[in-house]
C-alpha positions as CSV (number, residue, x, y, z in Angstrom):
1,X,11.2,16.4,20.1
2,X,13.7,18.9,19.0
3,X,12.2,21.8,16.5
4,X,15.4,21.8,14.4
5,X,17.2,18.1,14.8
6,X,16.2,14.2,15.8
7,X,17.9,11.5,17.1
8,X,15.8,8.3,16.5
9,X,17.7,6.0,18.2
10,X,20.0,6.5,21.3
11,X,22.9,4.4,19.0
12,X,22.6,6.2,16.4
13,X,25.6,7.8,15.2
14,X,23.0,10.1,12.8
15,X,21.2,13.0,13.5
16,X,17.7,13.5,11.0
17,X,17.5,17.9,10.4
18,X,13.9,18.7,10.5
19,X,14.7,21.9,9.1
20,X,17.1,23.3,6.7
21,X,20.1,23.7,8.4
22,X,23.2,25.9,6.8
23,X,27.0,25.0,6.6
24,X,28.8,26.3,9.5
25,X,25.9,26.8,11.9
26,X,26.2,25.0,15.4
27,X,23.4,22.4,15.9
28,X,22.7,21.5,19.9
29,X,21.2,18.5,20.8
30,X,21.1,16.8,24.1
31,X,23.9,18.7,25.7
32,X,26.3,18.0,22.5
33,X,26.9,20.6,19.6
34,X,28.1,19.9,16.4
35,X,29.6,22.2,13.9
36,X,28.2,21.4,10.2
37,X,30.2,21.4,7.5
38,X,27.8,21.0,4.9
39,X,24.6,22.7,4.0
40,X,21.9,19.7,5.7
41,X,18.3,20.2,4.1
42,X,15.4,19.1,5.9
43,X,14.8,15.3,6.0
44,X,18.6,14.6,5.6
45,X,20.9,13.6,8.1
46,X,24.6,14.4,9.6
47,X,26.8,12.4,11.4
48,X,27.6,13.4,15.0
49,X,31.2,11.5,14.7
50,X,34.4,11.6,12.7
51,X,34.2,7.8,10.5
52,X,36.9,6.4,8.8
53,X,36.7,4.2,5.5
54,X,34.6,1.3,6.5
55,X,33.1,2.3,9.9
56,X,29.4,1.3,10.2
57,X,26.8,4.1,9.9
58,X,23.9,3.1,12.9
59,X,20.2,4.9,12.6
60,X,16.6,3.1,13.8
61,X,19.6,1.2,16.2
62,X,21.0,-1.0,13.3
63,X,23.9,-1.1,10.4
64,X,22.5,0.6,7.5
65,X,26.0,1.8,5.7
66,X,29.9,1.5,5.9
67,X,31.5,4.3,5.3
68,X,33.4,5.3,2.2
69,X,36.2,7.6,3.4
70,X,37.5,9.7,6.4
71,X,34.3,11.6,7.2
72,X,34.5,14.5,9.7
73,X,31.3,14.9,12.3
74,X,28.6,17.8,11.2
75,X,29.0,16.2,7.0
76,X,25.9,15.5,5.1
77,X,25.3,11.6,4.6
78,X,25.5,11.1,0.6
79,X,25.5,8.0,-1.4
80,X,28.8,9.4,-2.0
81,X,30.4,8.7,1.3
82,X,28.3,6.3,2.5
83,X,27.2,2.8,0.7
84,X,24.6,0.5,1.9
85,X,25.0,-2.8,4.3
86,X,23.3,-4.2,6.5
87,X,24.2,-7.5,9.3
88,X,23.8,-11.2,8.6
89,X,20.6,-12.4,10.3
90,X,19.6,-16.1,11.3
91,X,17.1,-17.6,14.0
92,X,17.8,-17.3,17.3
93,X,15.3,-18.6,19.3
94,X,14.4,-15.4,21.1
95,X,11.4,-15.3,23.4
96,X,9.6,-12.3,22.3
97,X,8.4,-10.5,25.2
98,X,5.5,-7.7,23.5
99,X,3.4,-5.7,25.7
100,X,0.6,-4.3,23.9
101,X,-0.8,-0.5,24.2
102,X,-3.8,0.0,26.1
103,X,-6.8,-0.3,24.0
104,X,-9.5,1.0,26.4
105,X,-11.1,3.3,24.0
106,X,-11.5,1.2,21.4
107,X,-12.6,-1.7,23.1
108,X,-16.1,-1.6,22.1
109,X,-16.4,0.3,18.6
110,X,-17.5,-1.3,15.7
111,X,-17.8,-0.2,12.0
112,X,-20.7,-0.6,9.6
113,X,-19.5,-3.2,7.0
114,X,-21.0,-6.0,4.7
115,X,-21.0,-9.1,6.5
116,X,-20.3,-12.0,4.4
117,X,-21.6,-16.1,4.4
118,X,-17.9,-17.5,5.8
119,X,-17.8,-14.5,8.6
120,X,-15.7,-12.0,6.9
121,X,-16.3,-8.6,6.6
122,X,-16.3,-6.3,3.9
123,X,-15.6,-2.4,4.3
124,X,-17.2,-1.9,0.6
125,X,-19.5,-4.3,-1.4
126,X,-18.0,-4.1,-5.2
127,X,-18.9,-5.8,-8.1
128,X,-15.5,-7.0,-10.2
129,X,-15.0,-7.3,-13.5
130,X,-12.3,-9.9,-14.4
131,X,-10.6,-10.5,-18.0
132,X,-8.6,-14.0,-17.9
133,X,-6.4,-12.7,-20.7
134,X,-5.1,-9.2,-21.9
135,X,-7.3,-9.8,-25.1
136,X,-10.5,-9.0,-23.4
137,X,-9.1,-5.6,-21.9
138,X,-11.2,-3.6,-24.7
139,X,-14.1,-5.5,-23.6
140,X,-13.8,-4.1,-20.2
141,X,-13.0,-0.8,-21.4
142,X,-16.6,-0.6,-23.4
143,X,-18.5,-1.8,-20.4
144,X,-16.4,0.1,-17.6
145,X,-17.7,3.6,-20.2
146,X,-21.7,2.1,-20.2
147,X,-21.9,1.2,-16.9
148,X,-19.5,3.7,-14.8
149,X,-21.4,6.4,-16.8
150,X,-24.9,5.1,-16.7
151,X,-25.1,4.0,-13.1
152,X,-23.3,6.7,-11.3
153,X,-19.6,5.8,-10.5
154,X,-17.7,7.4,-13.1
155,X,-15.4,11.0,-12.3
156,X,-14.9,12.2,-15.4
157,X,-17.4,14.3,-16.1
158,X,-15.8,17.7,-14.7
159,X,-13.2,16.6,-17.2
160,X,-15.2,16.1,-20.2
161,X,-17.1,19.7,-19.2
162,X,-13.3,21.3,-19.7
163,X,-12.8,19.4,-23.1
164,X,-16.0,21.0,-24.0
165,X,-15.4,24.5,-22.7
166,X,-11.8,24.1,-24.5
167,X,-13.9,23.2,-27.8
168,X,-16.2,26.0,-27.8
169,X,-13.3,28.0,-27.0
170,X,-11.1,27.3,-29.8
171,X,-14.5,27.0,-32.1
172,X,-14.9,30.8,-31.1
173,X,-11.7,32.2,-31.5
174,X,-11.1,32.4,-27.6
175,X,-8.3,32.2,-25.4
176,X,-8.2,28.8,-24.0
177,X,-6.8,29.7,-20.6
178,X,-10.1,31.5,-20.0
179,X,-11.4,27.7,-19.9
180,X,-10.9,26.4,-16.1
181,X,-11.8,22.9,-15.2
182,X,-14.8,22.8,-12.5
183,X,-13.9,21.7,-8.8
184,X,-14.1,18.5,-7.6
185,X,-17.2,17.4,-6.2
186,X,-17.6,14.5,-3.9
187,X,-21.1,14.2,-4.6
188,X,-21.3,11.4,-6.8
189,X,-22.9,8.6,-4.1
190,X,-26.5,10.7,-4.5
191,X,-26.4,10.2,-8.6
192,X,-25.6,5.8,-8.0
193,X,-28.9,3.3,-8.7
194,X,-27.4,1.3,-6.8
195,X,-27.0,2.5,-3.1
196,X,-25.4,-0.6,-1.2
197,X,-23.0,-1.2,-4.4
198,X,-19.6,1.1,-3.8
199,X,-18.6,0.9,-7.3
200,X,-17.8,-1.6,-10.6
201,X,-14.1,-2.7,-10.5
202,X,-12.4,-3.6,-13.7
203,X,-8.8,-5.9,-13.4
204,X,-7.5,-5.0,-16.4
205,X,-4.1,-6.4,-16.6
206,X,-1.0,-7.6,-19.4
207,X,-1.4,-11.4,-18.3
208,X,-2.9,-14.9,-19.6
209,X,-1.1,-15.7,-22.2
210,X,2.5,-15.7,-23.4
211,X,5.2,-15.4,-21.1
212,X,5.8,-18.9,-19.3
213,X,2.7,-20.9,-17.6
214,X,3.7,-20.4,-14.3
215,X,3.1,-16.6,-14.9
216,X,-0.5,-17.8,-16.0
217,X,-0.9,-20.4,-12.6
218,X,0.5,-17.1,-10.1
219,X,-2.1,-14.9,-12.2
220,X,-4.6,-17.7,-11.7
221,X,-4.3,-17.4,-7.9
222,X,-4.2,-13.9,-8.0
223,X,-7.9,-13.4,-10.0
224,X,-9.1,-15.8,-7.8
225,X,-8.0,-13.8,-4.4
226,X,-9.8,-10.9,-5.7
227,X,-13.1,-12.7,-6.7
228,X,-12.9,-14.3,-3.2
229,X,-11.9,-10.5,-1.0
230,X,-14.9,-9.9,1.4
231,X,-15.5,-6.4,-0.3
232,X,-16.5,-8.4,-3.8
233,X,-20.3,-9.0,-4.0
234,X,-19.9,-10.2,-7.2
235,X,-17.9,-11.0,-10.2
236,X,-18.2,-11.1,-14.2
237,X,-15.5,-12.8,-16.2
238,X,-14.7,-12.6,-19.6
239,X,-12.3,-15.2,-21.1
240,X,-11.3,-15.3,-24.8
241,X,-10.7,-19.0,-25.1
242,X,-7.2,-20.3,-26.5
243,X,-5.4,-18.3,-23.8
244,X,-2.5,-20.2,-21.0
245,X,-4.8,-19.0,-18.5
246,X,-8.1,-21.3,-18.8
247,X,-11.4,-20.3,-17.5
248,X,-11.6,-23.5,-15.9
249,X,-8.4,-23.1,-14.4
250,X,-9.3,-19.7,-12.6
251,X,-12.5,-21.0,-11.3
252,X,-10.8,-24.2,-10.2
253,X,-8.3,-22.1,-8.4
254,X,-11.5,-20.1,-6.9
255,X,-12.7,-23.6,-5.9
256,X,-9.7,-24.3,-3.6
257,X,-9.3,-21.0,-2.1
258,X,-13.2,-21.0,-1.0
259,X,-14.8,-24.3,-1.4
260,X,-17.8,-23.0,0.3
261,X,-17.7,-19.8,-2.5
262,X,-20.9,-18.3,-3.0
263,X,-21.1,-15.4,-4.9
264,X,-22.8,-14.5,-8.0
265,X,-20.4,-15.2,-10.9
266,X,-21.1,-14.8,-14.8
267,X,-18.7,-16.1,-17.2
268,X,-18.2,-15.3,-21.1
269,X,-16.2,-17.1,-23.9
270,X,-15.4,-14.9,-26.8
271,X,-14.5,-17.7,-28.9
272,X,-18.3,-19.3,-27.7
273,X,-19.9,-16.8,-28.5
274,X,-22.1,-15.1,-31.8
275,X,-20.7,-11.4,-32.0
276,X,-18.4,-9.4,-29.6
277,X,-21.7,-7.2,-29.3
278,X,-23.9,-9.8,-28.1
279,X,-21.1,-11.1,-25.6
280,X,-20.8,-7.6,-24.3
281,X,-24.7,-7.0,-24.2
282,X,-25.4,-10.2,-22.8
283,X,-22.3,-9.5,-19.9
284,X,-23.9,-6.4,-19.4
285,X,-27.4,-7.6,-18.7
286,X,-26.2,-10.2,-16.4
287,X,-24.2,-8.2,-14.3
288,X,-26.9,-5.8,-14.2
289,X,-29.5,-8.3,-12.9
290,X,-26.6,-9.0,-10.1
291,X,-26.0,-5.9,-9.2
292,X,-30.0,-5.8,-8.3
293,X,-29.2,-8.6,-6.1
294,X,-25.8,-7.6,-4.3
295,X,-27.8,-4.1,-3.2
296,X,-29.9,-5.6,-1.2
297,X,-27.1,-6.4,1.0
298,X,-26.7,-3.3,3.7
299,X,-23.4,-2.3,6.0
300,X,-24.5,-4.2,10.1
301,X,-22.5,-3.5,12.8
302,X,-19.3,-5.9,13.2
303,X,-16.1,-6.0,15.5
304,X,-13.1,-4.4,14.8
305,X,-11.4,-7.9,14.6
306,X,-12.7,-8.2,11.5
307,X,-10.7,-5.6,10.0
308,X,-7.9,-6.7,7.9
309,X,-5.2,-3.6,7.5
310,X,-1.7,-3.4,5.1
311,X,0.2,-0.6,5.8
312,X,2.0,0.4,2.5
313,X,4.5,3.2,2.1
314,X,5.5,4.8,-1.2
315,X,6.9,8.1,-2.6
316,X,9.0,7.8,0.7
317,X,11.1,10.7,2.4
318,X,13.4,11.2,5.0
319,X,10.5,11.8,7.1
320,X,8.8,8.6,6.6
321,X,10.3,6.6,9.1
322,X,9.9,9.7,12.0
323,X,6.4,10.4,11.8
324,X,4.0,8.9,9.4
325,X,4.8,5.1,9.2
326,X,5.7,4.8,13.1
327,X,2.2,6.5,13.9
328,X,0.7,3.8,11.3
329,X,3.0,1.7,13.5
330,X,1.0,2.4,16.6
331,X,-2.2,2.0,14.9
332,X,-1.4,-1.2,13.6
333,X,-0.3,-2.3,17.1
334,X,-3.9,-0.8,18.7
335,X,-5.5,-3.3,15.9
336,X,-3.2,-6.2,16.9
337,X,-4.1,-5.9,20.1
338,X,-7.9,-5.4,19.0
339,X,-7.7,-9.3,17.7
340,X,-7.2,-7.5,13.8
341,X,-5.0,-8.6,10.8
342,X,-2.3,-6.7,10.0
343,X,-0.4,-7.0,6.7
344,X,3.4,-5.6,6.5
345,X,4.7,-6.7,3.1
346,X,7.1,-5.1,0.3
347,X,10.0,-7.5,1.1
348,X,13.0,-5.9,-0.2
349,X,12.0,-3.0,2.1
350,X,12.7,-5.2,4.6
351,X,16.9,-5.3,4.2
352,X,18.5,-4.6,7.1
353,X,15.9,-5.4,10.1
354,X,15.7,-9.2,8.9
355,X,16.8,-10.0,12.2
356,X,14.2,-8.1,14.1
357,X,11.6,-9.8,12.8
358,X,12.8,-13.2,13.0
359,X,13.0,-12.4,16.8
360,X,9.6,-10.9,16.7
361,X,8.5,-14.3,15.5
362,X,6.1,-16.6,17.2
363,X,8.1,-20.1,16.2
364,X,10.7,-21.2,14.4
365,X,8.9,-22.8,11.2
366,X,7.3,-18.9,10.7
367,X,10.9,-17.5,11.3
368,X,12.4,-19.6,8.8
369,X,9.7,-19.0,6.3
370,X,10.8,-15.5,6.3
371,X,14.0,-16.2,5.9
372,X,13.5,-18.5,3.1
373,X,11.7,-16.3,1.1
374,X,13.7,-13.3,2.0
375,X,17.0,-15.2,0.6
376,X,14.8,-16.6,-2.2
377,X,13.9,-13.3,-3.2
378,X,17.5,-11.9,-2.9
379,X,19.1,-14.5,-5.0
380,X,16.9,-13.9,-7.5
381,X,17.7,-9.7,-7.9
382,X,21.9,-11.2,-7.5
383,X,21.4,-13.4,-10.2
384,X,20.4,-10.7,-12.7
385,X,23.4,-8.1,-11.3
386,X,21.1,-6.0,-9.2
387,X,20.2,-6.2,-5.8
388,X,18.0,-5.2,-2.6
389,X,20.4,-2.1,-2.6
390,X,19.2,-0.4,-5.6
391,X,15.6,-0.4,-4.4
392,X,15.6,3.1,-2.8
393,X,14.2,5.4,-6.1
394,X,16.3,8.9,-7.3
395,X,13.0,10.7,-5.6
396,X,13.6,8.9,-2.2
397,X,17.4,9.6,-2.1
398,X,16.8,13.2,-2.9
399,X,14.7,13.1,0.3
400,X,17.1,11.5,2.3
401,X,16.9,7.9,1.8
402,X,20.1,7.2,1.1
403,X,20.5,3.7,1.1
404,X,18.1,0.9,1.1
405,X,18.7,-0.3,5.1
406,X,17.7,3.3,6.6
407,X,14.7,3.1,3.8
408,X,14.2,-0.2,5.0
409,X,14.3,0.8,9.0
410,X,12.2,3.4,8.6
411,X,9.7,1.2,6.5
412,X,9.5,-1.8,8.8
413,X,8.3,0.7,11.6
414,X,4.3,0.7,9.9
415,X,4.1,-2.9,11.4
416,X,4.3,-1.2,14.8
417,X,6.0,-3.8,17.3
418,X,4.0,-6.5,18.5
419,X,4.9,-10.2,17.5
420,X,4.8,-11.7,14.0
421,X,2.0,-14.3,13.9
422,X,2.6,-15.2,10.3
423,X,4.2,-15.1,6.9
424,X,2.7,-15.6,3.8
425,X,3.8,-16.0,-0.1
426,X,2.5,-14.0,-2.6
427,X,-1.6,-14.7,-2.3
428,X,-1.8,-16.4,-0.1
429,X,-4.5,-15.4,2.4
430,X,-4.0,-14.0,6.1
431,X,-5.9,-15.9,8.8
432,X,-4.2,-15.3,11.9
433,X,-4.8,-12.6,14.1
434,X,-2.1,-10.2,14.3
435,X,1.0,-9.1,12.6
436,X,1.6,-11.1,8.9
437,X,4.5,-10.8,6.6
438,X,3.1,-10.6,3.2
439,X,5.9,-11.3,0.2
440,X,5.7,-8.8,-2.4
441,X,8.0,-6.7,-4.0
442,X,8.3,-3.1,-3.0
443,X,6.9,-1.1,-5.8
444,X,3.7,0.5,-4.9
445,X,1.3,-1.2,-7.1
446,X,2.8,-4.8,-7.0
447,X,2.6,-4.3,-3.3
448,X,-1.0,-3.0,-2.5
449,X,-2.1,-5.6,-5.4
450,X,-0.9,-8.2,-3.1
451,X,-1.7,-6.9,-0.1
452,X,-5.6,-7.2,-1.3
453,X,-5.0,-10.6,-2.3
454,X,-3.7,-11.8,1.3
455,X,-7.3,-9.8,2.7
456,X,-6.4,-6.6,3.4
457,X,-10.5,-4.6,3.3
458,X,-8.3,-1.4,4.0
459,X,-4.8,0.1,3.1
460,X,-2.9,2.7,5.3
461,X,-0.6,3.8,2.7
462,X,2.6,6.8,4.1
463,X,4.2,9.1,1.5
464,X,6.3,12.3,1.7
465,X,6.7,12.8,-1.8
466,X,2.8,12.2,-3.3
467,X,1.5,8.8,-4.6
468,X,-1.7,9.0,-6.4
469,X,-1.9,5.2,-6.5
470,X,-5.4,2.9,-5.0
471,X,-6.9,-0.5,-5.5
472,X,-9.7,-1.8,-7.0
473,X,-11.2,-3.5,-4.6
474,X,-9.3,-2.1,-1.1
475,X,-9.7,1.6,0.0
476,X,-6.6,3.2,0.5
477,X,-5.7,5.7,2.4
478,X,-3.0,8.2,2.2
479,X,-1.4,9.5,5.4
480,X,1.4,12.3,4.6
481,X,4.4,12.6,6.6
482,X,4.6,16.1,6.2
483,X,2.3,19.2,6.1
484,X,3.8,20.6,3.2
485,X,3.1,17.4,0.9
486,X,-0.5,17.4,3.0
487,X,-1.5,21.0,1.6
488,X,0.0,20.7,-2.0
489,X,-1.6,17.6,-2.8
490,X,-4.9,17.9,-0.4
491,X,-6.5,16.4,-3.7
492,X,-5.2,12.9,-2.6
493,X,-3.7,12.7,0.8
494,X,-6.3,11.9,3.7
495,X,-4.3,12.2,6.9
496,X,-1.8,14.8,7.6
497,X,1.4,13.5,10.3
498,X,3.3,16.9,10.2
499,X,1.9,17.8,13.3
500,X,4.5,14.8,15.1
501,X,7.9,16.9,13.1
502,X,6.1,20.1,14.3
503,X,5.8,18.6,18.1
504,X,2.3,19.3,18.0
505,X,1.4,15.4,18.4
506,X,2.9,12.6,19.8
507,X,3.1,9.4,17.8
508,X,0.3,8.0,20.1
509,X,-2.0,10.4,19.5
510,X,-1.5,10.3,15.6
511,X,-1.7,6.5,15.5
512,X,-5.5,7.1,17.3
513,X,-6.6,9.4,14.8
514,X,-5.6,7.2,12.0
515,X,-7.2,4.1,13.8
516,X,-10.6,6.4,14.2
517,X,-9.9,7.4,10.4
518,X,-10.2,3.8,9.8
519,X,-13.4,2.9,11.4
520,X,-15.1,5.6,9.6
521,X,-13.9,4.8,6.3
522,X,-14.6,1.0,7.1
523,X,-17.7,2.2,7.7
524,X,-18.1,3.8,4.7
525,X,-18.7,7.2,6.5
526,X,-15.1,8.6,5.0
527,X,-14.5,7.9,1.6
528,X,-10.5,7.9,0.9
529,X,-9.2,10.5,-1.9
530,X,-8.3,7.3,-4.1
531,X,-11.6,6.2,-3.9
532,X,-13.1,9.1,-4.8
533,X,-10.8,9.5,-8.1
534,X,-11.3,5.7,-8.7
535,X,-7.6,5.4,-8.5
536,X,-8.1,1.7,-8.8
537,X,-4.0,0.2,-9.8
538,X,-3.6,-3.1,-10.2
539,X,0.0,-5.0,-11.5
540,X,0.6,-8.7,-11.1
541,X,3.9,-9.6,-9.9
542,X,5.4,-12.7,-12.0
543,X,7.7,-13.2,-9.8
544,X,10.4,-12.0,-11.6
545,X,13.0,-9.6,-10.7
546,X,11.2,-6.2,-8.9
547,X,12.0,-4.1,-6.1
């Protein structure tokens, strides 16, 4: 790799500066220099050919802009001379030839997780808290404060030492600066009751009631996904009563996603019951009696089939699609090829290499599934007067993601390249082995919420900007594209990928070390930043417009 420029693909008509590079200078690359008229910070991109109004802009090997205007070779891209499009895309009936990486020193690992009655495997063993409706959200709040607190999982207490230091502070006439909060100690495992139980997950959400009943049904399916996920040991529900969403109705829904469920589960009616105190006393005793039993269940040895792995990206930069998400890529490929899940969602980050992955698809019926829900998805954003290309965010574009298809061709590169086994709607759940499609919409927490309910037990989630987002009931781990954003915000990011734009690593080698990142955090040996700060987000999607 160059130290100063990048060419991704040998079509493309784009070069990628992986430094700052300063109008006028003469940039060399593969026996061609090009004279830049522009100042072209790091992460953006120049184009290596005079384009007049309408010529197609080509990175990653595909269309991902027309151009507006004459454009000289050695300009900046902009979202002023460029605008975003993408080809048509349809089945084919390509024969996907895939030849997978050699997975000779991963062969016989396993990771320490909680094996479960249907076979599954859990990389945590959580106990979920579950409101049907918004109106019990206080509820949880009150016993998320007794129990977090009282058992050992909560990470606020550094904070609540600064409030007090600020207090005493202001009490004594002090300066408050002097006050410093204390460092963050990962320490809190040794301070649990419960040693087998990772933690106590609250879904606090908006949903239940109001809106339209279909909202209440997709909810429904959702809850029900969670309470089902192989790192649940168990699950307390709190219903208020007159809501859309019925108690009955979630644990009917639980019923046909698992019919051989087993579980503890503890339900409470508000509307049932004699005081909102002896409901939340009553909740809490319960859940505390299962908890006792749910810790006597202990990590064993499994296979790394039985991983189940989305690969997210969020905060993206103009570096995402070099080195962070095509080293997740090769991970997710080394799993593939290990007989694991894989799960590549956040659909409208999938404009522009539609037709890739309909060729990468096993069969017709799964190609066309894609496409249908792709088109779906599409008409839905038209109909409102938006559309797939507004998705890229003013924090990606000032990183160089200017338009949605090189955001898009950059993203698609997590799921690595072997063939795609599967496609699912929103909850539903991944059984194949290999590479699944999951539909969600791209925004962070909308995605990773649906990722979990498809299966994924961990999340490899890319960023170049900074996204302090998790799960409640997934661990998910934040791999950087860039050594900057890796030592700024050490505090959340768990895997550092500058070393591929440095040339210090290949994308091979980084895709190993995040597949051995995996196994220890599967196996609870590595705990992931957002787990540690109980970054635990969680947004239903309605189905509604969202990109």
């Amino acid at each position: 790799m160059s130290a100063r420029v990048l060419k991704v693909h040998p079509s493309d008509n784009v070069l990628v500066a992986l430094q700052d590079l300063a109008r006028g200078e003469q940039v060399n690359y593969n026996g061609n220099g090009y004279t830049l008229t522009d100042d072209v910070p790091a992460k953006h991109k120049f184009f290596t050919q005079d384009l007049l109004a309408g010529d197609s802009v080509i990175m990653y090997g595909v269309l991902v802009g027309k151009a507006q205007h004459y454009i000289p070779a050695g300009s900046r891209m902009t979202t002023e001379n460029i605008k975003h499009s993408t080809d048509p895309y349809d089945y084919r009936g390509v024969q996907y030839q895939w030849t997978a990486p050699d997975v000779s020193r991963f062969q016989d690992r396993t990771f320490n997780g909680y094996h479960r009655a249907d076979g599954r495997v859990g990389t945590a063993n959580y106990w979920l808290f579950i409101p049907t409706v918004f109106c019990e959200n206080r509820n949880l709040d009150v016993i998320r404060e007794a129990l977090h607190n009282e058992l050992g999982y909560a990470v606020t207490a550094k904070y609540k030492r600064y409030a007090h230091q600020l207090v005493e502070a202001f009490q004594n006439g002090e300066d408050l600066s002097a006050a410093a909060p204390a460092a963050f100690v990962a320490d809190e495992q040794a301070h649990r009751v419960f040693k087998n139980v990772d933690g106590i997950k609250f879904l606090n959400h908006q949903g239940g009631c109001g809106g339209i009943r279909q909202d209440a049904a997709i909810l429904s399916k959702l809850l029900a996904a969670y309470a089902d996920h192989p790192n649940v040991g168990g699950i307390t529900v709190l219903s208020l009563g007159c809501q859309n969403l019925q108690l009955n109705d979630f644990l009917e829904d639980l019923k046909a996603r698992n019919p051989h469920f087993d579980k503890p589960v503890f339900t409470f009616e508000q509307q049932q019951s004699q005081s909102e105190e002896g409901m939340i006393a009553e909740a809490i005793r319960k859940t505390f009696e299962g908890l006792i039993e749910i810790n006597k269940q202990e990590r064993a040895p499994a296979t790394l089939d039985k991983l189940t792995v989305g690969v997210k990206c969020g905060g993206s930069d103009g570096f995402s699609g070099i080195s962070a998400n095509p080293a997740v890529g090769h991970a997710s490929d080394l799993l593939v090829a290990l007989g694991a899940k894989v799960l590549l969602a956040e659909f409208p980050e999938l404009c522009g290499v539609e037709q890739e992955l309909v060729d990468r698809s096993v069969s017709e019926p799964i190609a066309r599934k894609f496409m249908h829900l792709m088109k779906r998805y599409e008409q839905i954003v038209t109909a409102v007067g938006s559309g797939f290309h507004m998705n890229p965010s003013p924090g990606n574009i000032k990183d160089g993601l200017i338009t949605d298809a090189i955001k898009s061709a950059g993203a698609a590169r997590k799921g690595g390249t072997s063939p795609v086994v599967d496609v699912l709607d929103y909850t539903e759940p991944a059984v194949k082995p290999g590479l699944n499609l999951v539909c969600t919409p791209g925004n962070d927490v909308e995605a990773t919420t649906g990722k979990a309910a498809s299966g994924a037990t961990l999340i490899l989630f890319t960023t170049g900007l900074g996204t302090p987002t998790g799960n409640p009931v997934c661990p998910t781990i934040k791999v950087a594209t860039n050594s900057k954003l890796a030592h700024r915000m050490r505090d959340i990011i768990d895997i550092d990928c500058g070393p591929v734009i440095a040339g210090e690593k290949t994308i091979e080698e980084m895709g190993e070390e995040i597949l051995e990142y995996c196994i220890r955090a599967a196996s609870g040996d590595e705990i992931p930043k957002a787990v540690l700060l109980n970054q635990d987000d969680f947004i239903p999607w309605k189905r509604g417009v969202s990109l």
